[in-house]
N, CA, C and O atoms as CSV, one atom per row, in Angstrom:
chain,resi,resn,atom,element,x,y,z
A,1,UNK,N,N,146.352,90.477,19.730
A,1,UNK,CA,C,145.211,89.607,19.669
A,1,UNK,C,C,144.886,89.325,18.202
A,1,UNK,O,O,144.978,90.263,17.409
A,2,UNK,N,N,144.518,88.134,17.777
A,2,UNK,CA,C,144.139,87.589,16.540
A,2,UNK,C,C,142.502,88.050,16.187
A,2,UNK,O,O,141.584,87.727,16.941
A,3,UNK,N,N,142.279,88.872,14.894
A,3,UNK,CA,C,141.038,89.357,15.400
A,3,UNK,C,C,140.039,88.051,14.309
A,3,UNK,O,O,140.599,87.354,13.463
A,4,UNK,N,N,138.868,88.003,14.542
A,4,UNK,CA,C,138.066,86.302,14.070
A,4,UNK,C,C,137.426,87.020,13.103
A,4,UNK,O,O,136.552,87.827,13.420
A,5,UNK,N,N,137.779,86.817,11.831
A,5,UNK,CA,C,137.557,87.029,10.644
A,5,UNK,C,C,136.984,86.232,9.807
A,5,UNK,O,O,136.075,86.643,9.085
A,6,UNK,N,N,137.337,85.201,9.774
A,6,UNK,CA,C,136.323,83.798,9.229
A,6,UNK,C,C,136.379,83.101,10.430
A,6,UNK,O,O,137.182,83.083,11.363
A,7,UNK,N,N,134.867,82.279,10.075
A,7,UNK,CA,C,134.338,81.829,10.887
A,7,UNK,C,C,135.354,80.487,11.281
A,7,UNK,O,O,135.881,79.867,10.358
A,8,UNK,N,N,135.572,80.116,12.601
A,8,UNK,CA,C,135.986,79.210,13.748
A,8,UNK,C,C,135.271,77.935,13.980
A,8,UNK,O,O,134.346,78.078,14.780
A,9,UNK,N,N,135.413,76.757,13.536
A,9,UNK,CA,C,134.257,75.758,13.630
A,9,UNK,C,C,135.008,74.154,14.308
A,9,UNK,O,O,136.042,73.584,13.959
A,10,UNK,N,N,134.089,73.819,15.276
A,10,UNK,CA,C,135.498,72.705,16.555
A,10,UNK,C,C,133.992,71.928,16.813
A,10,UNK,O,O,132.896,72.487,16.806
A,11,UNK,N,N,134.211,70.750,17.000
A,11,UNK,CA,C,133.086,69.700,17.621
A,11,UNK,C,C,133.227,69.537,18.689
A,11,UNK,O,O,134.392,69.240,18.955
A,12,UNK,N,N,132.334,69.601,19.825
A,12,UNK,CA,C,132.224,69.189,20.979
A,12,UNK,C,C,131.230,68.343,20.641
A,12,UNK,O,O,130.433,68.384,19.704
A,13,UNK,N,N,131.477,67.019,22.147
A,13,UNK,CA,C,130.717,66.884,22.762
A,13,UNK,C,C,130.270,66.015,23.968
A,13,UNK,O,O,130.972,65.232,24.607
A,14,UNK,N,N,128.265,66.468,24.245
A,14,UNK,CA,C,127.551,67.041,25.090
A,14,UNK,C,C,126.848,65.870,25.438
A,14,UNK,O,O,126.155,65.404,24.534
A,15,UNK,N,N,126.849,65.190,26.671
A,15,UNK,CA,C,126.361,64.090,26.927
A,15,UNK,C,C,126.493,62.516,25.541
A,15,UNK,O,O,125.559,61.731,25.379
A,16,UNK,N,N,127.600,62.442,24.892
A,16,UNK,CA,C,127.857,61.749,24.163
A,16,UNK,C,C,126.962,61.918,22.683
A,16,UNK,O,O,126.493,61.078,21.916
A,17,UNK,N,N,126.966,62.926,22.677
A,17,UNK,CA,C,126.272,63.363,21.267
A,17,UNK,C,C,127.014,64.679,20.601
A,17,UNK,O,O,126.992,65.736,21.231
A,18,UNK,N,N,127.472,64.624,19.711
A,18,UNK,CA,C,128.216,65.076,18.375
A,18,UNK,C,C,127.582,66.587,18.151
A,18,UNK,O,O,126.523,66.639,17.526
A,19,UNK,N,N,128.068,67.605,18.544
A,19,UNK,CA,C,127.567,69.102,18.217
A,19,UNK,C,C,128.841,69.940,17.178
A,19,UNK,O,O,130.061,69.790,17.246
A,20,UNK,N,N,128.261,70.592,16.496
A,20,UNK,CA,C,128.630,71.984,15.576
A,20,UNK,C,C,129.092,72.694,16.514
A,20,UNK,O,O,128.391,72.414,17.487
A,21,UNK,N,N,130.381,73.972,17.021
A,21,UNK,CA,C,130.252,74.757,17.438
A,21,UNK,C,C,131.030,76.058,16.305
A,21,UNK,O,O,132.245,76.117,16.114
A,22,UNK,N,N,130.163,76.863,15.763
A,22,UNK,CA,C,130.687,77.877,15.378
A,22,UNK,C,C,130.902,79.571,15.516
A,22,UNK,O,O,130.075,80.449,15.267
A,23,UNK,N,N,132.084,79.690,15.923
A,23,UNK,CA,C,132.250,81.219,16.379
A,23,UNK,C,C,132.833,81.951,15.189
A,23,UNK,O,O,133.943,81.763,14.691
A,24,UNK,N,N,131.980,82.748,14.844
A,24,UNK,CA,C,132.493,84.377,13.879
A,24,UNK,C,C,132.034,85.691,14.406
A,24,UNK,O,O,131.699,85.968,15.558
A,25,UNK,N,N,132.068,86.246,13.629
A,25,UNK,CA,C,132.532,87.811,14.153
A,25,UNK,C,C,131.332,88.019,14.572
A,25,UNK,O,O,131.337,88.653,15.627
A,26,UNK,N,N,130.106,87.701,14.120
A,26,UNK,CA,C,128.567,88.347,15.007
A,26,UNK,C,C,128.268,87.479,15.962
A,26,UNK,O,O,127.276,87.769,16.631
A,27,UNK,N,N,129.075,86.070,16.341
A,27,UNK,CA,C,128.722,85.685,17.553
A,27,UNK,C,C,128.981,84.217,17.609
A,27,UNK,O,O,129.975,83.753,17.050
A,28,UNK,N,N,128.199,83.522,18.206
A,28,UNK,CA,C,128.630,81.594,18.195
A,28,UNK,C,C,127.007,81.021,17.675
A,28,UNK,O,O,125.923,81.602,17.626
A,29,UNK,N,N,127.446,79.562,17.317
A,29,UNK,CA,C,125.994,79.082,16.950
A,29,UNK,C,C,126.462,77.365,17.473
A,29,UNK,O,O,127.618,76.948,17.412
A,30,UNK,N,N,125.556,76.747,17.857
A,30,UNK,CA,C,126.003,75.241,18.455
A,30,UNK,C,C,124.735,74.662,17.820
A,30,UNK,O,O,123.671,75.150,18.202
A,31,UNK,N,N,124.700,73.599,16.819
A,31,UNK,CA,C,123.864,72.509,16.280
A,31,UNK,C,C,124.423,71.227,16.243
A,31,UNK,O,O,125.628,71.027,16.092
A,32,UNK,N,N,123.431,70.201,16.399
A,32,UNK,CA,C,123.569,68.980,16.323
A,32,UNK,C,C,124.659,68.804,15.259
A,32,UNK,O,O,124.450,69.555,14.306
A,33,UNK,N,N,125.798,68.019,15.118
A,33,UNK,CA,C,126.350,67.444,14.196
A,33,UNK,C,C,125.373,67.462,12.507
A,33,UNK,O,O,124.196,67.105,12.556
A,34,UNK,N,N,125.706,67.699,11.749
A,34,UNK,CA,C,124.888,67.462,10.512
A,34,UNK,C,C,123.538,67.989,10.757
A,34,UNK,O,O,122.700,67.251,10.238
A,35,UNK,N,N,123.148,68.760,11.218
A,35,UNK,CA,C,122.266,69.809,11.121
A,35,UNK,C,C,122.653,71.258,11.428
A,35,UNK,O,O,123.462,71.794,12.186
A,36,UNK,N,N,121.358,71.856,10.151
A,36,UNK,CA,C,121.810,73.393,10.449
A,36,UNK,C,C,121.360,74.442,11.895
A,36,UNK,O,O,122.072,75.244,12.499
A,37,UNK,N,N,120.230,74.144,12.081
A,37,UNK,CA,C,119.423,74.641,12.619
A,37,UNK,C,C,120.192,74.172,14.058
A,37,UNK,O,O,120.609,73.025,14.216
A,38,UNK,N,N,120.322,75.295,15.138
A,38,UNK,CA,C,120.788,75.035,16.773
A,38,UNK,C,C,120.436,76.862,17.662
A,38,UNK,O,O,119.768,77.846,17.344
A,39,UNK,N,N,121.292,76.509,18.805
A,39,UNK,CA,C,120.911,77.769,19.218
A,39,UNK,C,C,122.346,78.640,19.015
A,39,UNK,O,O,123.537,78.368,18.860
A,40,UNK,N,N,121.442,79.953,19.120
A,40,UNK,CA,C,122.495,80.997,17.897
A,40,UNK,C,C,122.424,82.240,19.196
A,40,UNK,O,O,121.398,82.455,19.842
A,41,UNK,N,N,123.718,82.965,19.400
A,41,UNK,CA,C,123.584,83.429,20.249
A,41,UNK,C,C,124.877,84.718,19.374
A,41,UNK,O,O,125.882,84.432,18.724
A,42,UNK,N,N,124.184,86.406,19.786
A,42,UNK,CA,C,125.426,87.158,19.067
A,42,UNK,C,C,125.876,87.761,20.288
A,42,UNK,O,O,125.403,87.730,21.424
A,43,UNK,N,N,126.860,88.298,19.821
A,43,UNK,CA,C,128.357,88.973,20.745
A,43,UNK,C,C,127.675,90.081,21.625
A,43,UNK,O,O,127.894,90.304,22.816
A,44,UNK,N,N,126.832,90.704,20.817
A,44,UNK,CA,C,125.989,92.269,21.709
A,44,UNK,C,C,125.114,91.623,22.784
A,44,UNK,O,O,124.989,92.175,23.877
A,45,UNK,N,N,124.351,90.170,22.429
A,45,UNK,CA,C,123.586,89.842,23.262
A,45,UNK,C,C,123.738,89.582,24.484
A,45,UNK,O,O,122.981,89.904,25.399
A,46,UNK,N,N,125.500,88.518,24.599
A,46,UNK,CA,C,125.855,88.077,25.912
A,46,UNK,C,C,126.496,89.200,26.393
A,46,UNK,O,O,126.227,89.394,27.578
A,47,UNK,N,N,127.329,90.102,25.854
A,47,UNK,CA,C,127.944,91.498,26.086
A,47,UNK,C,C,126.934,91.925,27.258
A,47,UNK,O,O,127.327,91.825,28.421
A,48,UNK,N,N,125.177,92.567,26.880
A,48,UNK,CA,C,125.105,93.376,27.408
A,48,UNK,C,C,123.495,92.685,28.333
A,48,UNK,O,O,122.412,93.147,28.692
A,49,UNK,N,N,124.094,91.571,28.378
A,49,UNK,CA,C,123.170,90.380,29.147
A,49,UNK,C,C,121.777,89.899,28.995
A,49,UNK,O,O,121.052,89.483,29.899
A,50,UNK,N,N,121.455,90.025,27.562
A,50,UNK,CA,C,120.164,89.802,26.975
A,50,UNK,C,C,120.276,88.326,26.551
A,50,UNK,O,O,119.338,87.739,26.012
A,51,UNK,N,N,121.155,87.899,26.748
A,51,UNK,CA,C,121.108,86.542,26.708
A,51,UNK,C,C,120.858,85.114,27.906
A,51,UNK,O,O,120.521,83.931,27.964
A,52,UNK,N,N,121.232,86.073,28.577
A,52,UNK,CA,C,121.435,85.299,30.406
A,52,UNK,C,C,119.868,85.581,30.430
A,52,UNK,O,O,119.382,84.716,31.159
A,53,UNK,N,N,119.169,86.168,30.091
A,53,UNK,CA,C,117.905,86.888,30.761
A,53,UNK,C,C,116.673,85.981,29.606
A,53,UNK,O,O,115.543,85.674,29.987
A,54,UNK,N,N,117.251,85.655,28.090
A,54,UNK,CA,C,116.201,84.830,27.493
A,54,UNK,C,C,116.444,83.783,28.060
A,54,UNK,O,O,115.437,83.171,28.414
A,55,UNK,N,N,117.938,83.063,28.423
A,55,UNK,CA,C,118.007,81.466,28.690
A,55,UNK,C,C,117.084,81.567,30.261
A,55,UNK,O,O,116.036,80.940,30.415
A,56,UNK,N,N,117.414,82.055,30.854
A,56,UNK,CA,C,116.408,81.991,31.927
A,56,UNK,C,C,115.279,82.270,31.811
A,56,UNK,O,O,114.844,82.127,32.954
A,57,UNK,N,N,114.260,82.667,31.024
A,57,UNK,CA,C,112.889,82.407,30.418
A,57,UNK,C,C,113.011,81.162,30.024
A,57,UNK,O,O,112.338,80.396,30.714
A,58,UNK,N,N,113.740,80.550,28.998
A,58,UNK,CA,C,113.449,79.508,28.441
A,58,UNK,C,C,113.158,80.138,26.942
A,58,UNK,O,O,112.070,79.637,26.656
A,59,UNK,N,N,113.358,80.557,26.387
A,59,UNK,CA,C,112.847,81.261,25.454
A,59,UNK,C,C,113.784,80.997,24.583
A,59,UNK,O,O,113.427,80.684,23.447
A,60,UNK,N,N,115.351,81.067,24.942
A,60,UNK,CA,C,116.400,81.099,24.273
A,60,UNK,C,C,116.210,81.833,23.405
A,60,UNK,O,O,115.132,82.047,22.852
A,61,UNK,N,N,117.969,82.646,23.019
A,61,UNK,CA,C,118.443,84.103,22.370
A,61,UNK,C,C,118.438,83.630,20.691
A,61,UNK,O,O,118.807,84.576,19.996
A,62,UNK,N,N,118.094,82.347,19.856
A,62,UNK,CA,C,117.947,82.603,18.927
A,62,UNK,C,C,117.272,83.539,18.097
A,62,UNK,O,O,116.150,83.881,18.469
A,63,UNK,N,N,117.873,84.172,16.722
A,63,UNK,CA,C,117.160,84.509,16.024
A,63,UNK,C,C,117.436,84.367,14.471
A,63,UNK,O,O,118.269,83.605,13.981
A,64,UNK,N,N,116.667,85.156,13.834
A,64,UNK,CA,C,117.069,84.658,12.315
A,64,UNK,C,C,117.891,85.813,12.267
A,64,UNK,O,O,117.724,86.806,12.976
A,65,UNK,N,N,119.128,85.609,11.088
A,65,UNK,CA,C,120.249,86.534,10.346
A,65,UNK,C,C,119.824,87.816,10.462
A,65,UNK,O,O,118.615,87.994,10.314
A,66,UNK,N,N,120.692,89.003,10.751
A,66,UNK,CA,C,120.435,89.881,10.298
A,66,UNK,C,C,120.736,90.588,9.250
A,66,UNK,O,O,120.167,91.660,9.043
């Protein structure tokens, strides 16, 4: 297995609008094309399902850097 050492960065997109998707080693982050700011989600979160549990609040798993 190739282990993700620098960060991984590919455009999708999402109802015909242009998104960021970037995966590195603490996790993925998806923003609008040319913006920084999106939702940021890390590897421990979806791992151990604290992420399934904010998106279903609505709350979403962003947070700032650690």
């Amino acid at each position: 297995m190739t282990p993700l050492d620098k960060p991984l960065r590919r455009e999708v997109t999402i109802d015909g609008n242009a998104y960021t998707l970037v995966l590195d080693a603490m996790g993925l982050k998806l923003a609008p094309r040319g913006h920084r700011n999106g939702v940021e989600l890390h590897w421990k979160d979806i791992a151990n399902g604290d992420a399934a549990i904010a998106t279903a609040l609505g709350a979403g798993a962003s947070r700032p850097a650690e």
